[in-house]
C-alpha positions in Angstrom: -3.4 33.0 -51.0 -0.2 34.9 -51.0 1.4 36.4 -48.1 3.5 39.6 -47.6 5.5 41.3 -45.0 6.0 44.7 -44.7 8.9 45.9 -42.6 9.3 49.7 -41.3 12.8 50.9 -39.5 13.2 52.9 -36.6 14.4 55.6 -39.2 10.6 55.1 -41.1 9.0 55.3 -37.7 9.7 56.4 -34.2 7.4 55.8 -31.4 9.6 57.4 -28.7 11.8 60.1 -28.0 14.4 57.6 -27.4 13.9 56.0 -30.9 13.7 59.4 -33.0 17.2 61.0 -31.3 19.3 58.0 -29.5 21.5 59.3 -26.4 25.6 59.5 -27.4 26.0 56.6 -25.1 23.4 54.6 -27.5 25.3 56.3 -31.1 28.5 55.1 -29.5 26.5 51.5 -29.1 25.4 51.3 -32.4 28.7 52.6 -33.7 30.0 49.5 -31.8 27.7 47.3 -33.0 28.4 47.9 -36.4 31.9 47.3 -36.3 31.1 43.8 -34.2 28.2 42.8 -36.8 31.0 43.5 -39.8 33.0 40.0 -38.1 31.7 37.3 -39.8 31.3 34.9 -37.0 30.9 35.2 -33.1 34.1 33.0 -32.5 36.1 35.5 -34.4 34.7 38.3 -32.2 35.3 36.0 -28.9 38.9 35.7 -30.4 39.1 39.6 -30.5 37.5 40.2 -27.5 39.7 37.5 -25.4 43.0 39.0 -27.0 45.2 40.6 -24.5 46.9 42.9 -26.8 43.9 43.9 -28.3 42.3 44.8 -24.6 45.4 46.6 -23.4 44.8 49.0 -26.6 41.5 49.8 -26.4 42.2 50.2 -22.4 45.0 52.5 -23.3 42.7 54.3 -25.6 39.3 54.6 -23.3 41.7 55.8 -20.1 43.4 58.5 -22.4 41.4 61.5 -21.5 44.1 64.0 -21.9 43.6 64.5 -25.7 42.5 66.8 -28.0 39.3 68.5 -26.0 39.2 71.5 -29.3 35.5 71.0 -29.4 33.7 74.1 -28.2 31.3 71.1 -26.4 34.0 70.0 -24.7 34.2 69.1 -20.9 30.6 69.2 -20.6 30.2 66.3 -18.7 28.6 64.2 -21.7 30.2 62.8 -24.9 29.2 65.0 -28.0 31.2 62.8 -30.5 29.9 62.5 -33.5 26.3 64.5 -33.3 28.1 68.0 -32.0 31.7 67.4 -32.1 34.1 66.1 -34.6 35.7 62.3 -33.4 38.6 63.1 -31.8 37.7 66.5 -30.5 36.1 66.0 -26.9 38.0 63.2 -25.8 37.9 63.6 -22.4 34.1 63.6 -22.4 34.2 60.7 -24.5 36.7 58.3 -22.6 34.8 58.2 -19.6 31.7 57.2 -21.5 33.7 54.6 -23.4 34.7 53.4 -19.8 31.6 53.7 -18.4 29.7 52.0 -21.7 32.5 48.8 -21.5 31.9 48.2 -18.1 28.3 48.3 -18.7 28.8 45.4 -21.3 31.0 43.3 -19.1 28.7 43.2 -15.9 25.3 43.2 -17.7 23.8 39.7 -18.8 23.3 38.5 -22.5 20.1 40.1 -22.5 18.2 37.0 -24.6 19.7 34.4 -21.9 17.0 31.9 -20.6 15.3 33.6 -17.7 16.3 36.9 -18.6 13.4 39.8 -18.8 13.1 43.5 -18.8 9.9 46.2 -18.6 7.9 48.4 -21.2 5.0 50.5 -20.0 2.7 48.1 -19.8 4.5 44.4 -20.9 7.2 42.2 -18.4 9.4 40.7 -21.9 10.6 37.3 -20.6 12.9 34.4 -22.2 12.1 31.3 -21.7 14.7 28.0 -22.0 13.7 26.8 -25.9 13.9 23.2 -26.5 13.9 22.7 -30.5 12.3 19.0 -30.6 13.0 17.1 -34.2 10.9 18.5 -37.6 11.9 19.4 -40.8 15.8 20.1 -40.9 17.0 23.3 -41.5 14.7 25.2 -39.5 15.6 26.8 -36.2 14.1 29.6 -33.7 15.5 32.3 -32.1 14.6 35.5 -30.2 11.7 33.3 -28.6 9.6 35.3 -26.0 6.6 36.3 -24.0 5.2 39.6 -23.3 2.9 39.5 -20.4 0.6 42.8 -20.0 -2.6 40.5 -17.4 -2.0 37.6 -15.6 -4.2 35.2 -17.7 -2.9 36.1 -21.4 0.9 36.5 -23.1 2.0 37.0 -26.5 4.3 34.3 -27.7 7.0 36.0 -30.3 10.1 34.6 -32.3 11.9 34.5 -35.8 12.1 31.6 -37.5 14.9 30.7 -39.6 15.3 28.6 -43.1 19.0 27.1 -42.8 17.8 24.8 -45.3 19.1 24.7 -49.2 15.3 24.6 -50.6 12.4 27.0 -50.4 10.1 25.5 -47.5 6.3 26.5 -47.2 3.7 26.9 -44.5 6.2 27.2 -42.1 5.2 26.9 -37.9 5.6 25.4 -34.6 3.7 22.2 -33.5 3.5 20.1 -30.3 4.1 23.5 -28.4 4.6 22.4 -24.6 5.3 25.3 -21.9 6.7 24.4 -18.6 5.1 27.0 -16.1 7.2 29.2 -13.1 5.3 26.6 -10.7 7.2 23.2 -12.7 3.0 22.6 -14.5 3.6 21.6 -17.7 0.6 23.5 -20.5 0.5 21.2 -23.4 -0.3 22.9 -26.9 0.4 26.2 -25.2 0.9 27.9 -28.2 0.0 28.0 -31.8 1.3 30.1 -34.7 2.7 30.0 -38.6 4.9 32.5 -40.0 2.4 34.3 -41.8 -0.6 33.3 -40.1 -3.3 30.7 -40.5 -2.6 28.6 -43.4 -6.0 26.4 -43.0 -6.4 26.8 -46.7 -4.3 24.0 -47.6 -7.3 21.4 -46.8 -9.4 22.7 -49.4 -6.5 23.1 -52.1 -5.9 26.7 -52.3 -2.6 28.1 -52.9 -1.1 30.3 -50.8 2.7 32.0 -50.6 3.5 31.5 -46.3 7.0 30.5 -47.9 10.5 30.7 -47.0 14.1 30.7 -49.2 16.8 29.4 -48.0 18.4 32.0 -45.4 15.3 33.7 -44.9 13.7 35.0 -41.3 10.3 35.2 -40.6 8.3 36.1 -37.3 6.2 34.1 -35.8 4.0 35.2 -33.1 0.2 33.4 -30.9 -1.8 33.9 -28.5 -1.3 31.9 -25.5 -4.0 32.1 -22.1 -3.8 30.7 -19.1 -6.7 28.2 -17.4 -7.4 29.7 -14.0 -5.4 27.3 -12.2 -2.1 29.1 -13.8 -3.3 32.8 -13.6 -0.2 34.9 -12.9 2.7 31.8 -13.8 5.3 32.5 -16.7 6.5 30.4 -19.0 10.2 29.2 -18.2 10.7 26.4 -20.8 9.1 25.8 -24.3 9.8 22.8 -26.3 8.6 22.9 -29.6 8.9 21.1 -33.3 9.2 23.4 -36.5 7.3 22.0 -39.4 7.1 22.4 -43.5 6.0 21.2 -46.7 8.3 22.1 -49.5 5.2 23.1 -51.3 6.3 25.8 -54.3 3.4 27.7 -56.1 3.2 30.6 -58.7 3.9 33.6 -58.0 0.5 35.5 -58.6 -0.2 38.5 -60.5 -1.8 41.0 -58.2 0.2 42.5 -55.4 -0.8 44.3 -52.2 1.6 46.7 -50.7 2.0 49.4 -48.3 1.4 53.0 -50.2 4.1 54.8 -48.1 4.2 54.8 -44.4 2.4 53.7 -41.9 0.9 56.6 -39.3 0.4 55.7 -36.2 -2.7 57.7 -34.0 -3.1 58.3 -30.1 -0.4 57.6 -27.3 -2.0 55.4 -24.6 -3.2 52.0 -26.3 -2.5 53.7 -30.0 -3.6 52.6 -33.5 -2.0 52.4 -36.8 -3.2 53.1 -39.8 -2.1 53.1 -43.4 -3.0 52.6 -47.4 -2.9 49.5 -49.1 -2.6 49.3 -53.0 -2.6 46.5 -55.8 0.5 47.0 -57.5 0.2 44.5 -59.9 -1.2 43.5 -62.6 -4.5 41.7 -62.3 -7.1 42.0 -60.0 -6.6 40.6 -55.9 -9.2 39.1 -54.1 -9.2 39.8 -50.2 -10.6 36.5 -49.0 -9.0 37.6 -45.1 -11.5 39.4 -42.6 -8.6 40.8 -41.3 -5.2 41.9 -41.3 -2.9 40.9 -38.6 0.1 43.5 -37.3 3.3 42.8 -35.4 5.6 44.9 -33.3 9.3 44.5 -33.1 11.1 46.3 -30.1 14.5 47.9 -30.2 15.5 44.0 -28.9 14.5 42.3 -31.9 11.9 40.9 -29.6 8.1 40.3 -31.3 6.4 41.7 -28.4 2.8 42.6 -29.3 0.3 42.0 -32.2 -3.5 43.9 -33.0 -5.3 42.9 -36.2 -7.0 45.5 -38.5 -10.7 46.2 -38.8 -12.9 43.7 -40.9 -12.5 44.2 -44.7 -15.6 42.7 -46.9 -14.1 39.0 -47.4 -14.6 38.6 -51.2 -13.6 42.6 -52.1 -11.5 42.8 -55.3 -9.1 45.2 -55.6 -8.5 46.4 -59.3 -4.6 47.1 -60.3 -3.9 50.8 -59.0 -6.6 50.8 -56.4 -6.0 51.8 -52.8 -8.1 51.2 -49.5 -7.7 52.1 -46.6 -6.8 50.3 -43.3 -6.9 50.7 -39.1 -5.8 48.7 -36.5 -8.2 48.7 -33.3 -6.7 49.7 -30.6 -3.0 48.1 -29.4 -3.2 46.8 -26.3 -0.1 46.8 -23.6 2.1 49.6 -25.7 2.3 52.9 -25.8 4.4 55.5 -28.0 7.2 55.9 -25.5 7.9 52.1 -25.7 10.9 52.0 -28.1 9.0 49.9 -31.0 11.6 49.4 -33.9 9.5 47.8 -36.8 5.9 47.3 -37.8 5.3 44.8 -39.6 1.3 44.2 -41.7 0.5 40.7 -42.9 -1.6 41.5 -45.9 -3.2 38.5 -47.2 -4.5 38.1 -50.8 -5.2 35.8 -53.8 -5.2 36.7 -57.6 -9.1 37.1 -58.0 -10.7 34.6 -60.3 
């Protein structure tokens, strides 16, 4: 049974305002980001952050607001740069946002710190305290979270990573324990693998839920409450991330993604899209259903829906498209800033 993920960027689709044209203090972020994400590790950026030379400059720089203001947006009240004004052209504008942005960044928490969470519409995002217990080496977690939208049900998100050397299969989380808001420890709290249920490996099938070596992967489960816990959060997970370094051949059918993905309605939307076999022999759907992840503009794995049953058994002939449709996603809405869908399609060649 092979496995496939299909990412889609904020510039593929935008669910908000806010995703589809970013503010100038967010395009001064991102230009900020990009020079920070260019240093190769994060004690070389502490080094460049901690320098006092290096601070004195870009203090100089931020609190020089007598420069060249030639842009006809100039003085405005709002930095233009770069969207209607050349860099360097409504610098006055533009140092008090710089200000304003790096004092923003000094006082604000890390926003993935243990006990940190923030709001969507309809979903509290929290971060627990992660406690990676001992499995197969190599593989770590990050990004771990739970979206609450009821007070008896959240949605358990991460990425898992492959630090390993060697391609490692039917990768997921095991002995799951949650510690509760009210110190209850909820023992198997959580299930999930990175590509879904891999039960197939009992009766011998082959399936491709694999990572290579420097490889992420989301994982995301279900997790409900028992009515003694309605309402709690989780604070602390500890968990255990197993493999089998199983390889298999590659098969020769492929389902993909024909284009983009459309998403329909505002309130509790749906997406829906066209699937087609581009390879070269015929796939067999053997999967009732397809499961769907979103990614926020955090990185976080904050919600999931699963598409409408497909006939288990269908084959899908090379160059044929079908079809599919999420039901309804529950706990977002378009104006929640959803960065990447993601469609676990799940095949095997066809006999």
């Amino acid at each position: 049974m092979q496995k496939t993920t299909i990412f889609w960027g904020g510039l593929l689709l935008c669910l908000s305002l806010a995703a589809c044209f970013p503010t100038e203090e967010e395009v001064d972020e991102e230009a900020n980001n990009a020079v920070n994400n260019d240093v190769d590790n994060n004690d070389t950026n502490n080094d460049v952050n901690n320098d006092d030379d290096n601070n004195d400059t870009n203090n100089d720089a931020n609190n020089d607001v007598g420069g060249d203001d030639s842009c006809e947006f100039a003085n405005d009240g709002e930095c233009d740069e770069p969207d209607l004004c050349a860099p360097g052209t409504d610098t006055t504008d533009c140092g008090v946002a710089n200000n304003d942005a790096n004092n923003d960044a000094n006082n604000d928490p890390p926003p993935d710190g243990p006990g940190e969470s923030y709001e969507l519409s309809q979903l509290t995002v929290t971060s627990p305290e992660v406690v990676l217990l001992e499995g197969t080496e190599g593989l770590d977690i990050e990004d771990v979270t739970f979206s609450y939208r009821n007070e008896d049900s959240a949605i358990f998100g991460g990425w898992i990573a492959n630090n390993s050397d060697e391609q490692l299969c039917f990768v997921g989380l095991d002995e799951a324990t949650c510690v509760m808001s009210d110190g209850t420890q909820l023992a198997e709290c959580v299930r999930g693998f990175i590509s879904g249920q891999v039960g197939v490996l009992d009766t011998g099938s082959t399936t491709g839920t694999c990572m290579d070596p420097g490889q992420l992967a989301p994982v995301a489960g279900l997790m409900r409450l028992p009515d003694s816990l309605l309402g709690q959060q989780v604070t602390q997970i500890s968990l255990r991330l197993d493999s089998r370094p199983d390889a298999f051949e590659p098969p020769q059918s492929r389902l993909e993604i024909d284009g983009e993905v459309q998403v329909e309605g505002s309130n509790n939307f749906k997406v829906t899209g066209t699937v087609v076999n581009s390879g070269d022999a015929d796939a067999l759907i053997e999967s009732a259903n397809f499961r769907v992840l979103f990614v926020d503009d955090q990185g976080h794995v904050v919600a999931t829906a699963f598409t409408e049953r497909e006939e288990e058994g269908r084959i899908i002939a090379p160059g044929e498209t079908f079809e599919i449709e999420t039901s309804r996603v529950l706990g977002l809405t378009v104006e929640d800033p959803i960065a990447e869908i993601i469609v676990d399609l799940d095949w095997e060649d066809a006999p």
